[in-house]
BAMARVEX-501659 format. One record per residue (C-alpha): residue number from 1; residue in three letters; y, z, x. Coordinates in steps of 0.1 Angstrom, whole numbers, plus 5000, padded with zeros to 4 digits. Layout:
NUM;ALA;Y;Z;X;
...
***
This chain:
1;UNK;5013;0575;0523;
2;UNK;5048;0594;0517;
3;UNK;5070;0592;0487;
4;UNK;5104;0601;0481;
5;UNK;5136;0596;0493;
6;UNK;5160;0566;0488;
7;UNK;5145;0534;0498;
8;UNK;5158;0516;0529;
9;UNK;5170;0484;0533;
10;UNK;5184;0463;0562;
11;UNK;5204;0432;0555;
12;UNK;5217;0404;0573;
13;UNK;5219;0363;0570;
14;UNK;5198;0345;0592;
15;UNK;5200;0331;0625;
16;UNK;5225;0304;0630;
17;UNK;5236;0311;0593;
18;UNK;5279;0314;0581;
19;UNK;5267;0320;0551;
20;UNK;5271;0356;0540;
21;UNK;5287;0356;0507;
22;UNK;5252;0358;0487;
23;UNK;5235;0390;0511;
24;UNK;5270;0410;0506;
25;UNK;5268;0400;0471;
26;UNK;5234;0417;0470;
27;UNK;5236;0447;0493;
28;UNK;5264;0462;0469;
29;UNK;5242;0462;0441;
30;UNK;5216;0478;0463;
31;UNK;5241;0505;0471;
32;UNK;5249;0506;0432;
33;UNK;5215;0513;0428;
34;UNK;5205;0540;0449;
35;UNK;5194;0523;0484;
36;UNK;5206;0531;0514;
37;UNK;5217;0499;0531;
38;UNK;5221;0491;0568;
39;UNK;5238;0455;0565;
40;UNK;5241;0434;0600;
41;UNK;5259;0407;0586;
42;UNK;5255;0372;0596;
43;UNK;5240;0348;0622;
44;UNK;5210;0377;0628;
45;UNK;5184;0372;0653;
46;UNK;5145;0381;0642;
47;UNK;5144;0402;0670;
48;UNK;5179;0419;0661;
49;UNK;5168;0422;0621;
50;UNK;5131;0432;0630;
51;UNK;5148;0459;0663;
52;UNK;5173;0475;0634;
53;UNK;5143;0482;0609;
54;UNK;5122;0498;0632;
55;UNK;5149;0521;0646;
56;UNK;5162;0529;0614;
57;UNK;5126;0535;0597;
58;UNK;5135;0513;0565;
59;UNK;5112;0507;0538;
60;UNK;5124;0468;0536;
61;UNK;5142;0437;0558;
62;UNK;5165;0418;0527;
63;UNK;5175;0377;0544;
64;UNK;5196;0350;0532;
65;UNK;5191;0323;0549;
66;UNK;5203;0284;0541;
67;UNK;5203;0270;0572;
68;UNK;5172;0250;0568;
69;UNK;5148;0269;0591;
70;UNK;5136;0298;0571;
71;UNK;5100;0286;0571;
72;UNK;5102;0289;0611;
73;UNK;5125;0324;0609;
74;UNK;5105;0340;0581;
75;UNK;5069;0336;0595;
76;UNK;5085;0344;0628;
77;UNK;5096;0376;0615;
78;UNK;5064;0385;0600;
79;UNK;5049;0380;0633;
80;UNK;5074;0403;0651;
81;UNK;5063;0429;0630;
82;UNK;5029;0430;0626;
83;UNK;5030;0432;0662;
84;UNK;5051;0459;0664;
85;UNK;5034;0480;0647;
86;UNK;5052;0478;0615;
87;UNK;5040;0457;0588;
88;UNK;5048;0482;0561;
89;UNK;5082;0468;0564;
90;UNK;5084;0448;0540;
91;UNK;5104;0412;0539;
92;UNK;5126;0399;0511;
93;UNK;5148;0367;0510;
94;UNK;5162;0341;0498;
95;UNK;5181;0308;0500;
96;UNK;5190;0287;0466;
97;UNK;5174;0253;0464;
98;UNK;5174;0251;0504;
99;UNK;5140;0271;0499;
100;UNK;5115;0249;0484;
101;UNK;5088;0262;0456;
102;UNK;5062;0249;0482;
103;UNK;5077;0268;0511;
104;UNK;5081;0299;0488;
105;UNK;5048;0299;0480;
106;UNK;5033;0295;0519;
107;UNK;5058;0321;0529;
108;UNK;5043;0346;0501;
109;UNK;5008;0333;0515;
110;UNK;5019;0349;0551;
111;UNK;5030;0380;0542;
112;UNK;5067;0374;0529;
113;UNK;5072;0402;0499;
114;UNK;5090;0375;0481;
115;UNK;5110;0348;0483;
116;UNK;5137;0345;0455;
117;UNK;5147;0312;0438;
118;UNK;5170;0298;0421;
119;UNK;5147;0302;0386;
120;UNK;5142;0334;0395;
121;UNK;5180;0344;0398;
122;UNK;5182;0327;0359;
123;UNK;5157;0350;0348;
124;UNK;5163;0379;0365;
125;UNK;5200;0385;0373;
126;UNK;5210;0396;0403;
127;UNK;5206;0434;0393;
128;UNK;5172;0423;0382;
129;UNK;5158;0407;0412;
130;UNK;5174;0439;0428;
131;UNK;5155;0461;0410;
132;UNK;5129;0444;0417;
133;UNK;5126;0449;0454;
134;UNK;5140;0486;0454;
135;UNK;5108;0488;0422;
136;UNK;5078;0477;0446;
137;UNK;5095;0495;0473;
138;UNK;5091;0527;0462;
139;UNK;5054;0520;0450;
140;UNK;5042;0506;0481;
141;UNK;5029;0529;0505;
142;UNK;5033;0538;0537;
143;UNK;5023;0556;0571;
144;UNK;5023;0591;0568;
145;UNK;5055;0605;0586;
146;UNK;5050;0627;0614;
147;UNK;5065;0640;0648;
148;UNK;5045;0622;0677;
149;UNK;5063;0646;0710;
150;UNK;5045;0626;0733;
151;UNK;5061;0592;0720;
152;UNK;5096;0605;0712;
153;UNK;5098;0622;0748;
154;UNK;5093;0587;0757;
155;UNK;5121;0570;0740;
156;UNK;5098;0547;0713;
157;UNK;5121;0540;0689;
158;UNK;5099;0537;0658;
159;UNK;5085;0575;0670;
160;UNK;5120;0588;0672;
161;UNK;5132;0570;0637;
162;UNK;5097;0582;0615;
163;UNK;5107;0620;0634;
164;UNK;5141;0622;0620;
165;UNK;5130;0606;0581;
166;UNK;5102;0634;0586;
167;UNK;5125;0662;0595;
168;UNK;5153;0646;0569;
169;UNK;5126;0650;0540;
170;UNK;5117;0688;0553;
171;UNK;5148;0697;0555;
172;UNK;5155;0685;0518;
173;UNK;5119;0701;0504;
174;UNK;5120;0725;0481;
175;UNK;5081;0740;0500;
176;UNK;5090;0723;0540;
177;UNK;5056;0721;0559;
178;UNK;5053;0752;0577;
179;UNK;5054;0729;0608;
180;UNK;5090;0726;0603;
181;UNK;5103;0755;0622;
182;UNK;5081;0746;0652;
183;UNK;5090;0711;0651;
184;UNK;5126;0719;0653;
185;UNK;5122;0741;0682;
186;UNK;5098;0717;0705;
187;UNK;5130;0686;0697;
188;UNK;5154;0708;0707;
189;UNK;5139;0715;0738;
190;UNK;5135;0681;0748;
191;UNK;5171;0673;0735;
192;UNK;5178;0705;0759;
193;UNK;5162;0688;0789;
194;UNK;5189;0667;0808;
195;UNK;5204;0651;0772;
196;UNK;5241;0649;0762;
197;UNK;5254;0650;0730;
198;UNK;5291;0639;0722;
199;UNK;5305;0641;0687;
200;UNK;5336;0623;0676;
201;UNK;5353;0628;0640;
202;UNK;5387;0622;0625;
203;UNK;5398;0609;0594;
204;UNK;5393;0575;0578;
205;UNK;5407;0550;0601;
206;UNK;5410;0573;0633;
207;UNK;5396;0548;0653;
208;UNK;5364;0566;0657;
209;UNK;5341;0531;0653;
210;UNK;5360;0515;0680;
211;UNK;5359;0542;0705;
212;UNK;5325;0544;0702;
213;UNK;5321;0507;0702;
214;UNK;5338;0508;0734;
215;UNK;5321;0539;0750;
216;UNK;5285;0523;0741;
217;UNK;5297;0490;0759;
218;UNK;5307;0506;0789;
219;UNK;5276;0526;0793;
220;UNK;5254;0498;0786;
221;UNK;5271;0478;0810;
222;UNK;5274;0505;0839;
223;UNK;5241;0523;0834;
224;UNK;5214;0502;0817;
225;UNK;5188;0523;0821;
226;UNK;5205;0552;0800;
227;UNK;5189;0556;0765;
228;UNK;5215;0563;0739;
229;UNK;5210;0574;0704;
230;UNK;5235;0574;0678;
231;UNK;5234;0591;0647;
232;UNK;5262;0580;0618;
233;UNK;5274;0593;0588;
234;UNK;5304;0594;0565;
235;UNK;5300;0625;0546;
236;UNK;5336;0618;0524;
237;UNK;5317;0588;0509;
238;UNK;5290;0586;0483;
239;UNK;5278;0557;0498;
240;UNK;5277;0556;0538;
***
């Protein structure tokens, strides 16, 4: 179990779904308070929503979804991550009245976190059902982090993601594992063996998204057997 640290949450509307006004309404109030949000937008695969919170080590997937199959997409994604590996992710959505108490209550059966309806936006608020999630979040545990060498020499994504949160919440210790130091020094010398890194920065509207956009697109397409990582942050902003 590990605690600490802003929770995680990825956000997106579901497959098939135009929808998005509702899951940008509530990934701003996530931001507001305190999570750290990694929002896909809409029309999401499973595979995309359950590929992004793996890689990016969240604490929860948050889904809007009112295009009528989110019985289907929400036990699908359940499945998807139990067997990946990561059902400590935990799964939050919600749909208005397209969701109905029955289904809510199956869905919870599976392994759904919770399913939010429209009763519960009257009693809760939208900060409140918000607080909620980020609330059992932070109590629920999860796998211990730790640097696995063998597994982030071999490009596993959910080994490389739990290795930077662990070296992230060293780094911002006040007593850092004694580890630390070593752990540093065995990445670097496999980011030493044969890897490039590139850095781009510039100022706010540069054009640094789209260069990289394009540089990603054009490696993917001429080398697809080249494993890229990329690492983003916006240090001017409070919220990135």
């Amino acid at each position: 179990m590990r605690t600490g640290g802003p929770v995680r949450v990825v956000t997106a509307a579901s497959l098939f779904d135009g929808h998005d006004a509702a899951i940008h309404i509530m990934r701003r109030i996530l931001q507001q308070q305190g999570a750290e949000v990694v929002h896909l937008g809409h029309d999401r695969s499973v595979d995309e929503i359950v590929d992004t919170a793996i890689q990016e080590d969240a604490h929860a997937i948050a889904v809007s979804s009112y295009q009528g199959g989110h019985v289907e997409f929400f036990r699908f994604m359940i499945d998807r991550l139990r067997e990946r590996g990561a059902e400590h992710v935990r799964v939050y959505g919600g749909g208005g009245g397209t969701i109905l108490p029955e289904e809510i209550r199956a869905l919870e059966a599976y392994g759904v976190a919770r399913l939010f309806s429209p009763e519960d936006g009257r009693a809760l608020g939208l900060e409140g059902m918000i607080r909620a999630i980020l609330d059992e979040c932070a109590a629920a545990p999860r796998p211990a982090l730790r640097v696995d060498r063998a597994a982030v020499a071999a490009g596993e994504p959910g080994a490389i993601a739990r290795a930077i949160s662990w070296l992230e919440e060293q780094g911002q210790s006040e007593a850092p594992s004694a580890d630390l130091a070593a752990e540093r020094e065995a990445l670097g010398a496999l980011a030493a063996a044969g890897s490039v890194v590139v850095g781009f920065t510039g100022t706010g509207g540069a054009g640094k998204s789209s260069v990289v956009d394009e540089l990603v697109r054009r490696l993917r397409t001429d080398a697809p057997d080249l494993r890229i990582g990329l690492l983003l942050v916006d240090p001017t902003r409070r919220r990135s």
